[in-house]
C-alpha positions in Angstrom: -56.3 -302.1 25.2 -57.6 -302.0 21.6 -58.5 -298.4 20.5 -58.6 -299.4 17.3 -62.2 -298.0 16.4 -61.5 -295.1 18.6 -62.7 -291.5 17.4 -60.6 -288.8 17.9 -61.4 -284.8 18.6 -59.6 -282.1 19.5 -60.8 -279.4 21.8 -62.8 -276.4 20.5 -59.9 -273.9 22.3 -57.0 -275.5 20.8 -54.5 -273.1 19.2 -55.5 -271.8 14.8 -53.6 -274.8 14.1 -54.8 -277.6 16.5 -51.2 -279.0 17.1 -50.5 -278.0 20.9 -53.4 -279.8 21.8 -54.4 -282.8 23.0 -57.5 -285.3 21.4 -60.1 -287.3 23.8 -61.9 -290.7 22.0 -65.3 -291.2 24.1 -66.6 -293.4 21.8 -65.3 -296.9 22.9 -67.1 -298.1 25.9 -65.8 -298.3 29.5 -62.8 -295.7 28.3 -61.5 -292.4 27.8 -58.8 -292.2 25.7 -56.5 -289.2 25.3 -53.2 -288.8 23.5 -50.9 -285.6 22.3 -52.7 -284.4 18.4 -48.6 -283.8 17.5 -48.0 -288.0 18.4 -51.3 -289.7 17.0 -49.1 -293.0 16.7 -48.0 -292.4 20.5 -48.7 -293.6 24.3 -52.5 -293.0 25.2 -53.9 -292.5 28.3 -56.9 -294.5 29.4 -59.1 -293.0 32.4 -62.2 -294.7 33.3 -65.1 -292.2 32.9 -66.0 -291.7 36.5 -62.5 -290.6 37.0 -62.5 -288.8 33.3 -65.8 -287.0 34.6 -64.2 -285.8 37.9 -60.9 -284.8 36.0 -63.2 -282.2 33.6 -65.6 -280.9 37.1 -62.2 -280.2 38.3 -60.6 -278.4 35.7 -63.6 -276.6 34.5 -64.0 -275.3 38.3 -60.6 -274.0 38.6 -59.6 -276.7 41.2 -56.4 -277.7 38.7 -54.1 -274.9 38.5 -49.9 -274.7 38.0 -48.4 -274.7 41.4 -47.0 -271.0 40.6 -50.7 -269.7 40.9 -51.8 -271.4 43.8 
């Protein structure tokens, strides 16, 4: 998969800093890209957006939490 034109943001609650974060490219059609802001050159994940969508309904809900807090 080329990500090549791919642009990259952080998220507006990432630490002062921005590097314990992660960075989300919605700009290339039929793909979400997201990859770790401390390893720009490494692995990225690719989610299509219907399952990108569901992933954010679900974390924005609550519905993800560590296993600790469940």
């Amino acid at each position: 998969m080329d990500l090549t034109g791919a642009v990259w943001r952080k998220s507006t609650r990432s630490d002062n800093g921005g590097s314990t974060c992660v960075e989300v490219a919605t700009n290339i059609a039929g793909v979400v890209g997201v990859r770790d802001s401390k390893d720009r050159g490494g692995p990225v994940l690719a989610f299509g957006p219907t399952a990108w969508t569901g992933f954010l309904a679900a974390a924005t809900s609550g519905a993800l939490r560590p296993r600790g807090d469940r």
